[in-house]
C-alpha positions in Angstrom: 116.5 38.3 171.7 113.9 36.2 170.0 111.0 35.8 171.8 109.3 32.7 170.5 108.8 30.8 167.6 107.9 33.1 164.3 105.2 31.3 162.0 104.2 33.7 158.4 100.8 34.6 158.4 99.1 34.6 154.8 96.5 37.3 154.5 93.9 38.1 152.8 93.1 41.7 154.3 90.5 42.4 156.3 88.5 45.6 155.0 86.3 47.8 157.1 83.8 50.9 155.7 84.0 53.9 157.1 82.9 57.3 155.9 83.4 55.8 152.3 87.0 55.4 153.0 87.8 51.7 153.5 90.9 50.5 155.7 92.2 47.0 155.1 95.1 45.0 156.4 95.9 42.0 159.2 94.3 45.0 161.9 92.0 47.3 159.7 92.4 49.8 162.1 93.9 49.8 165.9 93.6 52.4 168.6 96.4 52.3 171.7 97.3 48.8 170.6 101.1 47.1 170.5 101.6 44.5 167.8 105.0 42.9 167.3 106.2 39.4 166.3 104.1 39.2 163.4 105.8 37.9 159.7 102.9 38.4 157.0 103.4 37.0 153.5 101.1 37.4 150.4 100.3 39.1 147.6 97.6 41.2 147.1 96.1 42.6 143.6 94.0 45.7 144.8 92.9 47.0 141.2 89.0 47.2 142.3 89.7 49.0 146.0 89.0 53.0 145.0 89.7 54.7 148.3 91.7 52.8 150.7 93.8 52.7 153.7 96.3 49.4 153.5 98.6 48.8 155.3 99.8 44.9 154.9 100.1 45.0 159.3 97.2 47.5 159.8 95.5 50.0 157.6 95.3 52.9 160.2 97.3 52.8 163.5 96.6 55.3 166.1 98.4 55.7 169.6 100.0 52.6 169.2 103.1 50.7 168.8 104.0 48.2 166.2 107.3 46.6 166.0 109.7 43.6 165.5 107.0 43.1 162.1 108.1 41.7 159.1 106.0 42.1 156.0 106.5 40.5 152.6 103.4 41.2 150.7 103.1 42.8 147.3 100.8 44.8 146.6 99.6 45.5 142.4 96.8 47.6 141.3 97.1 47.5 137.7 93.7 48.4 136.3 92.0 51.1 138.3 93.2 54.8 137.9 90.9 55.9 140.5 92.6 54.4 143.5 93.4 56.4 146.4 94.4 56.3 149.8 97.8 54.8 151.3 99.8 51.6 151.2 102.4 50.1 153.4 103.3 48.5 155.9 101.0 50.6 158.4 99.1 52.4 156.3 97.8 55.7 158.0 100.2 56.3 161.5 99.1 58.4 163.8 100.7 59.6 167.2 102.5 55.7 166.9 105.7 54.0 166.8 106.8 51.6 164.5 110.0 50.5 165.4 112.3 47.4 164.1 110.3 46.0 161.3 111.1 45.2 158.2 109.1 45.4 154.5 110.4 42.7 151.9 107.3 43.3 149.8 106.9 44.8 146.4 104.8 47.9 145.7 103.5 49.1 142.6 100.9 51.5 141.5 100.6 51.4 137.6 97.7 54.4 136.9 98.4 58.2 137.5 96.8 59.0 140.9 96.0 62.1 142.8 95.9 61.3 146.4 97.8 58.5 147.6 100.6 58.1 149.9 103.4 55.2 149.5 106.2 54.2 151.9 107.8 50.7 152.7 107.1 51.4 156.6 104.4 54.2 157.0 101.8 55.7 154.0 101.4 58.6 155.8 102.6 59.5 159.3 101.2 62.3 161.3 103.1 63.3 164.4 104.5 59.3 164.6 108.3 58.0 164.5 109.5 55.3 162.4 112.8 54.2 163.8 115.1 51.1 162.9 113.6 50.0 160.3 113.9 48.6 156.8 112.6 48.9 153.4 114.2 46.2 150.7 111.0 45.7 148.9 111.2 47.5 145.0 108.4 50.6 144.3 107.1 51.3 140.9 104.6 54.3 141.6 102.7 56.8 139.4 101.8 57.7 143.5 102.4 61.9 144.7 104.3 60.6 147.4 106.3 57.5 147.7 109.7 57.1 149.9 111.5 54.3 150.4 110.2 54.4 153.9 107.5 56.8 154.7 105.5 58.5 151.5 104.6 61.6 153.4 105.3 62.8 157.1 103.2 65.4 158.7 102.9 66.9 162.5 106.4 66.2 163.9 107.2 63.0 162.8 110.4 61.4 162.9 112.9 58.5 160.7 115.3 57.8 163.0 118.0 55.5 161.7 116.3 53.4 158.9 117.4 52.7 155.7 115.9 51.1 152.3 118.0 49.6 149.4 114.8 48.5 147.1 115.3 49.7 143.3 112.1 52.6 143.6 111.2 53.7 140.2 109.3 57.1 139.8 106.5 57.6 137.3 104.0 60.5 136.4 102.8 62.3 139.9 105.4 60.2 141.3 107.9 62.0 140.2 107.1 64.7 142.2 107.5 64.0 145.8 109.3 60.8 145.8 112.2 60.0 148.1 114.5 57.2 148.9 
């Protein structure tokens, strides 16, 4: 049941400092928040960002509730081996739901990295569930852990009936821990 008229938001991400780890996205960071409705379109070339939490709807989610999202924003870092941190939709999850959204975007990480994280929906979830939702964007990581639709879930967390279909190519660390 659609709610209202849906208007795509361009962004250029918002970036916050914290303890030398930056967040960026639409939110940098929410706390006990409930986004839906949004559609976000862009592209984003993050090859001077070092440490970072993205996420293209918010870099780091906690006790909250995103859903009925779409994103379609890729994402390049081509020139920086050093970057580190997470990408996707939500960034960094924790104790949220993200629930029917959508990533159309392209992701690609083109230098070897040693801590990053990687998933259409969710970077990294800790104790959060991810649940009918959908990744068709394509990966092309060098990333430790990339999936289709969460990189790495930690603390109970849960994919409950999601699915992706975007071509993910593994390189390097990437090869490691990847998953569709």
């Amino acid at each position: 049941m659609e709610t209202g008229i849906r208007f795509p938001i361009w962004i250029f991400p918002k970036t916050t400092e914290r303890q030398s780890i930056r967040l960026s996205g639409f939110f940098s960071e929410v706390y006990g928040a409930e986004i839906s409705g949004l559609t976000i379109q862009g592209k984003l070339d993050v090859s001077n960002a070092g440490y970072v939490y993205f996420g293209t709807v918010a870099g780091v989610a906690a006790d909250s509730k995103i859903f009925d999202c779409v994103s379609d924003v890729s994402f390049t870092d081509t020139e920086r081996a050093d970057i580190n941190g997470t990408v996707a939709m939500c960034g960094y999850a924790i104790n949220s739901t993200i629930e029917y959204c959508q990533n159309k975007g392209d992701f690609s990480v083109m230098k070897d990295t040693s801590l990053f994280w990687m998933g259409g929906i969710a970077g990294l979830a800790e104790n959060s569930v991810v649940q009918y939702c959908a990744n068709t964007g394509n990966m092309t990581s060098w990333t430790p852990h990339t999936g289709g639709i969460v990189g790495q879930m930690i603390d109970s967390s849960k994919i409950i009936n999601c699915y992706s279909t975007g071509k993910i190519v593994p390189l390097g660390k990437g090869t490691t821990d990847f998953g569709g």
